[in-house]
C-alpha positions as CSV (number, residue, x, y, z in Angstrom):
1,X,-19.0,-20.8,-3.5
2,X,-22.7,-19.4,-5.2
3,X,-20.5,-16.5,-7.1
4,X,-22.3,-16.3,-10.0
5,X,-21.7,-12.5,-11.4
6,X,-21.0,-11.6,-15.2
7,X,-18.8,-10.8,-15.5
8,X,-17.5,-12.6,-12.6
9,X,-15.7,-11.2,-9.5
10,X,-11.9,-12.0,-8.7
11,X,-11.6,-15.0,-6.3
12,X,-8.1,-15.4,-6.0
13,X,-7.3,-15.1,-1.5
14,X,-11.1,-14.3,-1.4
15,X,-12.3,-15.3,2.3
16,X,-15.6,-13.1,3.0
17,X,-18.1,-12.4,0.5
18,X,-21.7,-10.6,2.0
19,X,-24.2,-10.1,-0.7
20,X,-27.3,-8.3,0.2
21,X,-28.5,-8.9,-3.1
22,X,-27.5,-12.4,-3.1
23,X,-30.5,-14.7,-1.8
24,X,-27.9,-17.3,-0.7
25,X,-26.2,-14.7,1.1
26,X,-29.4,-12.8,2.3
27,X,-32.9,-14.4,2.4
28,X,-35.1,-11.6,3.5
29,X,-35.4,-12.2,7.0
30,X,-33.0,-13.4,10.2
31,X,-29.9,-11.6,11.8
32,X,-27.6,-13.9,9.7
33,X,-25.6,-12.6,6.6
34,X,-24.1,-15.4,5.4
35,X,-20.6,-16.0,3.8
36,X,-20.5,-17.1,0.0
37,X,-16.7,-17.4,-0.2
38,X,-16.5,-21.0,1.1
39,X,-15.4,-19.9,4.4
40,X,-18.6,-20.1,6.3
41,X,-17.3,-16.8,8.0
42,X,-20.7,-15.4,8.3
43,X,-21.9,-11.7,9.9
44,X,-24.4,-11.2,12.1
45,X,-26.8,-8.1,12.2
46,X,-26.1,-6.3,15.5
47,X,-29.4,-4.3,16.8
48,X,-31.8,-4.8,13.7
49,X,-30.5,-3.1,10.8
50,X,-33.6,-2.9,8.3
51,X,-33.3,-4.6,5.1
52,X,-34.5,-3.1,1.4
53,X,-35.4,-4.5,-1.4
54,X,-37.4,-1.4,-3.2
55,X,-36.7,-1.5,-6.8
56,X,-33.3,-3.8,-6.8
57,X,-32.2,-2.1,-4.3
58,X,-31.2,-4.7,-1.9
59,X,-29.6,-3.1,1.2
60,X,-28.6,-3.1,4.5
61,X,-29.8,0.4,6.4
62,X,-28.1,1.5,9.4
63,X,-28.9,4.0,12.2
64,X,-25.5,5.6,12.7
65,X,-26.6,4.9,16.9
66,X,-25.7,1.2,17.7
67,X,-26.7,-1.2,14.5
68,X,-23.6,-3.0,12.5
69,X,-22.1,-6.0,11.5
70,X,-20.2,-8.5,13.2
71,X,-18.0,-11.0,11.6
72,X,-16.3,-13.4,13.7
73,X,-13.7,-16.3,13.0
74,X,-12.2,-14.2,10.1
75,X,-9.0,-15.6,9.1
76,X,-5.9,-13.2,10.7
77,X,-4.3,-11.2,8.3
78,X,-1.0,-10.9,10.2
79,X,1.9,-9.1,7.7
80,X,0.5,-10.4,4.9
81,X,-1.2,-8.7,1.9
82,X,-4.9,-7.5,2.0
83,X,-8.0,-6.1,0.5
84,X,-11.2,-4.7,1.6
85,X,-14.2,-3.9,-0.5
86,X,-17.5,-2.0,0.2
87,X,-20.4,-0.8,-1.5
88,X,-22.1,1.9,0.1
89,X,-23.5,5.0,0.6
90,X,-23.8,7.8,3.7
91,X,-27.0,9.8,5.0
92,X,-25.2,12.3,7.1
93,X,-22.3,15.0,6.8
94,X,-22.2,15.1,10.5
95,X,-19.4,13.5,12.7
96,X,-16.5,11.0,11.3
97,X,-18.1,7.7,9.4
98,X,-16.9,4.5,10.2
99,X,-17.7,2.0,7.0
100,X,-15.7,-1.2,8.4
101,X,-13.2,-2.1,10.2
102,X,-11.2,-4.3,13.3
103,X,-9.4,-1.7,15.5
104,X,-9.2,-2.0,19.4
105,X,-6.9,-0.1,21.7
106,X,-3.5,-0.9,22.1
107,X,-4.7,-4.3,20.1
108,X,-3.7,-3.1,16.7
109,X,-6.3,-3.4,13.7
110,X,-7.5,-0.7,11.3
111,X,-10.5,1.1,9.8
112,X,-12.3,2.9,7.1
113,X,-14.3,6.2,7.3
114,X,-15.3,9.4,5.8
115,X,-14.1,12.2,8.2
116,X,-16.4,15.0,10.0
117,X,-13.9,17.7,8.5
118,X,-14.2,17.1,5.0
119,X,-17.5,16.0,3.1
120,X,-15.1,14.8,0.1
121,X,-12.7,13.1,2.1
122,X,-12.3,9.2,3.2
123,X,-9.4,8.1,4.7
124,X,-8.3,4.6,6.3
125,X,-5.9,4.7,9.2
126,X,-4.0,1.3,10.7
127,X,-2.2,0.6,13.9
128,X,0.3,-1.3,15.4
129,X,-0.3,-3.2,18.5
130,X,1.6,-0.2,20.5
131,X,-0.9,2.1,18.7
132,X,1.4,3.9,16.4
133,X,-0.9,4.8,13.5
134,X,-0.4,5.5,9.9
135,X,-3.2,7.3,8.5
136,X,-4.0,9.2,4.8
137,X,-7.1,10.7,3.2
138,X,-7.9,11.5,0.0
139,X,-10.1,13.8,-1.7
140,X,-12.7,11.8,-3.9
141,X,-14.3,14.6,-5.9
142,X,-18.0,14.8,-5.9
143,X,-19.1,13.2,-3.3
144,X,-22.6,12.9,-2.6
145,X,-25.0,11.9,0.4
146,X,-27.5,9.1,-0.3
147,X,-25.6,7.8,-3.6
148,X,-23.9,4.2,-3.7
149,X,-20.3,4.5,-3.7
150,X,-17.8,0.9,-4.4
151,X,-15.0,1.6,-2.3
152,X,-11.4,-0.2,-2.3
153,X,-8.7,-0.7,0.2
154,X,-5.3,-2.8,-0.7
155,X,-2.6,-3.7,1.2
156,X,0.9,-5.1,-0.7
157,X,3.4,-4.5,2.0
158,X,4.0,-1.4,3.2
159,X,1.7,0.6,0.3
160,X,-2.0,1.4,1.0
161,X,-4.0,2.6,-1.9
162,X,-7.7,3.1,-2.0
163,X,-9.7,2.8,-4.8
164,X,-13.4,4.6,-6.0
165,X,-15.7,3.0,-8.7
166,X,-13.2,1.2,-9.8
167,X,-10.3,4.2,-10.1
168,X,-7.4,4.6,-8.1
169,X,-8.1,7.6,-5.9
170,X,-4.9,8.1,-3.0
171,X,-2.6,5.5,-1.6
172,X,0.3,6.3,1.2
173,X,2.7,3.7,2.6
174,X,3.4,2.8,6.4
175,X,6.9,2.7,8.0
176,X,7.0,-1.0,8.2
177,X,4.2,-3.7,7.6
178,X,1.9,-3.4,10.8
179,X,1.0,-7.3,12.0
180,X,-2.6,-7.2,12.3
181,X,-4.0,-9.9,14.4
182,X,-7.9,-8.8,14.6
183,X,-9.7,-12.1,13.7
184,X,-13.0,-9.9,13.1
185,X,-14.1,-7.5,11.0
186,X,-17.3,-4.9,11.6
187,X,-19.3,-3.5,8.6
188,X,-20.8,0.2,9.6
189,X,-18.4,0.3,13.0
190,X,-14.8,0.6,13.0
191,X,-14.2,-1.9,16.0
192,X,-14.5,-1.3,19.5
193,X,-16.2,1.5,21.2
194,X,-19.2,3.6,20.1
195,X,-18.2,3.9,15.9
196,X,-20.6,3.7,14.1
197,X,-22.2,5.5,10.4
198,X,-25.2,6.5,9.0
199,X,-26.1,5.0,5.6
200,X,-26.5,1.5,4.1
201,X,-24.4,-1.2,2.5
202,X,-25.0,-3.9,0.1
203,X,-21.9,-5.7,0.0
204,X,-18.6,-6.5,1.7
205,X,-16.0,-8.6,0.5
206,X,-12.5,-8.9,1.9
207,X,-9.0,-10.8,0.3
208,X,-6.4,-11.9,2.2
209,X,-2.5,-13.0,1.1
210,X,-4.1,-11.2,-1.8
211,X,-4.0,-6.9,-3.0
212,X,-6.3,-6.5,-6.0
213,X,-4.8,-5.3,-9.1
214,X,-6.5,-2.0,-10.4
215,X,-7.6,-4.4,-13.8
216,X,-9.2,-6.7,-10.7
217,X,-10.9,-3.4,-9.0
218,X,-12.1,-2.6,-12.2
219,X,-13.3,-6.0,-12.7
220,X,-15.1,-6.3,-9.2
221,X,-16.7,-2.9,-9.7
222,X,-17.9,-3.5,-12.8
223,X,-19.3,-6.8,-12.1
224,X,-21.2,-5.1,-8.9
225,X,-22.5,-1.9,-11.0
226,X,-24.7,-4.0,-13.4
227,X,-26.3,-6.0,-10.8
228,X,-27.3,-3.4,-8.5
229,X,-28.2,-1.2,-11.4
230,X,-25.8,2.0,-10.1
């Protein structure tokens, strides 16, 4: 798998792992991000992100016009349990943020983003396939441009909770558990259409048939902080 944190991350359901500052992941150069979870479900770099590696600080920078990530062939999630995981950090306070996600119109899926109404706000939103949404935000205190941020989504059933550096932040629950059928996921766009953000990201990992535990957030985050030396 070439996991090799200490302490180490939780693997349990883990199907995508993107490590920018991961050489087997990332070697420097090429439009391949490769997949370390066993899965060989790797991204590719959609209209030349540029790639850091200042002072450990190995990271994908996007323009917030048309650069992203695609990841095809990811397993379908379906009703079943989920997680997402990001670390990253925005350049802008304009216009909604889109960090990741799989939604298309009237095809179901979901995203992530920080919205243009509210500098301290993120919120993640998921649809049906008749695209009925369920949608919450919530306030994460402090937030600042330009500074790394490890950010958590879970899904057990019909409860969403979001999680920041580790912490519990929000979490709202859906009417019923929304099938999700998406078998991609974009990092820095939240589907289709013109979605993109402004900022950089240095990792992505998603679960599935799997919602962290907070003592497995904690875990993950802390595992990420010391290597990237936030």
């Amino acid at each position: 798998m070439g996991l090799t944190h200490s302490p180490r991350i939780a693997t349990d359901g883990l199907v995508l792992c993107l490590d920018a500052g991961n050489v087997r992941s990332y070697p420097g150069s090429g439009n391949s991000w490769l997949d370390l979870s066993g899965n060989n479900t790797n991204g590719v770099l959609q209209n030349s992100p540029t790639f850091n590696t200042d002072s450990r600080d190995f990271t994908f920078n996007f323009d917030g016009s048309n650069q992203y990530v695609s990841v095809n062939n990811v397993p379908s999630i379906a009703t079943n349990d989920f997680t997402c995981e990001i670390l990253a950090k925005l350049n802008t306070s304009t216009g909604t943020q889109y960090f990741f996600g799989n939604w298309g119109y009237l095809a179901g899926g979901f995203y992530f983003a920080r919205p243009g109404w509210s500098l301290n706000a993120f919120y993640f939103a998921i649809y049906d396939t008749d695209s009925y949404d369920s949608r919450n935000s919530g306030n994460l205190g402090g937030f600042e441009l330009d500074k790394y941020y490890h950010l958590v989504v879970t899904r057990s059933g019909t409860n969403i909770t979001m999680y920041k550096d580790g912490k519990y932040f929000t979490a709202f629950s859906t009417p019923s558990i929304y099938k999700v059928d998406r078998t991609y996921m974009n990092i820095h766009r939240a589907g289709d259409g013109a979605t993109y953000s402004y900022g950089s990201t240095k990792l992505f990992r998603m679960y599935i048939n799997k919602a962290l535990f907070p003592n497995e957030v904690q875990q993950n985050y802390l595992a990420t902080k010391g290597r990237f030396n936030l």
